[in-house]
N, C-alpha and C positions, 0 to 999 in steps of 0.2 A: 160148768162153763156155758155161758149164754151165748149165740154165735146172730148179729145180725149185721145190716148190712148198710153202710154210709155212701154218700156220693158227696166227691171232693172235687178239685179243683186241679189243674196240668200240675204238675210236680208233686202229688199230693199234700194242696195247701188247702186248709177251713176255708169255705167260701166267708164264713161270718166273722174271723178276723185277718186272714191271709197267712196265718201261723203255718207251717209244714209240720206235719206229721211223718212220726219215723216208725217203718214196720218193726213190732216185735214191744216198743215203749208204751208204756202203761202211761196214760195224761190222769191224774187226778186234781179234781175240784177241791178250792181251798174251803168248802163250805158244801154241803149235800144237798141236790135240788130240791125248792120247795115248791116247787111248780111247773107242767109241763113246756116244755122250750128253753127251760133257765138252765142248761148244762151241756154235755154233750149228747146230742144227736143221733139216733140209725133207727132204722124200720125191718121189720121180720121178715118184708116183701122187697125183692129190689126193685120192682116198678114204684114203689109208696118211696123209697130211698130216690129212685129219679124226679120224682115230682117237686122236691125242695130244691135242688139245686141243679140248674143245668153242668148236666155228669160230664165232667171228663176222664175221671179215674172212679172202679168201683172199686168200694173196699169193703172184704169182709171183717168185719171186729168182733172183737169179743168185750163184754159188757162187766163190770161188778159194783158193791158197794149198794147205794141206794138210788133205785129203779121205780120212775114212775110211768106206769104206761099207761099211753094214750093210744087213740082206734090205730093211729097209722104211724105212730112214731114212738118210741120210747128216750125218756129224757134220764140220763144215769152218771154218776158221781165218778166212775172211774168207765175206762175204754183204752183199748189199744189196738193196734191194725194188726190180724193176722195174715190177709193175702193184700194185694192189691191186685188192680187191670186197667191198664189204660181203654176208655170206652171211645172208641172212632166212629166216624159216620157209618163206615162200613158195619158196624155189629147195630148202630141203630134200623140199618137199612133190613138186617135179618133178621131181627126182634117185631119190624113191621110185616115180615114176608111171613114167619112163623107165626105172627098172629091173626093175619088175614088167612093164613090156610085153616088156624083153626076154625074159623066159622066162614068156611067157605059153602057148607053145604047147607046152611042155614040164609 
């Protein structure tokens, strides 16, 4: 089991077609990517997963099938939600605080 990590939209809906995603359902592609971006989406890193979409909901997925990885995102043939979290100003504001103490003595 591959476990990465997607940024979706309030309700968690695809920002790229507004589809909603239901935790636990496996989405398969009627055709196996043959290029990076042409399938479903998530990044190993959940900063590289915020960077595509401004986050509302994080979600962890799990990935199968045919995987193409790219530096900061991998494009995969099947995917499904195993957790989700809604992401609020509030967890942006502590993601900044944690990461300005990290290189605070620098």
């Amino acid at each position: 089991m591959t476990i990465l990590w997607k940024s979706l939209r309030v309700g968690i809906k695809s920002s790229y077609d507004g589809s909603k995603w239901v935790i636990g359902e496996w989405r398969t592609l009627d055709k196996p990517p043959t290029e990076e971006c042409k399938g479903f989406n998530a990044s190993q890193k959940i900063l590289d997963a915020m960077s595509y979409v401004s986050m509302e909901v994080l979600a962890q997925v799990e990935v199968g099938g045919k995987i193409i990885e790219g530096l900061d995102k991998w494009t995969c043939e099947r995917m499904r939600i195993v957790k989700a979290w809604e992401w609020t100003k509030e967890e942006s504001v502590r993601l900044a605080v944690f990461s300005a103490e990290l290189v605070l003595e620098n």
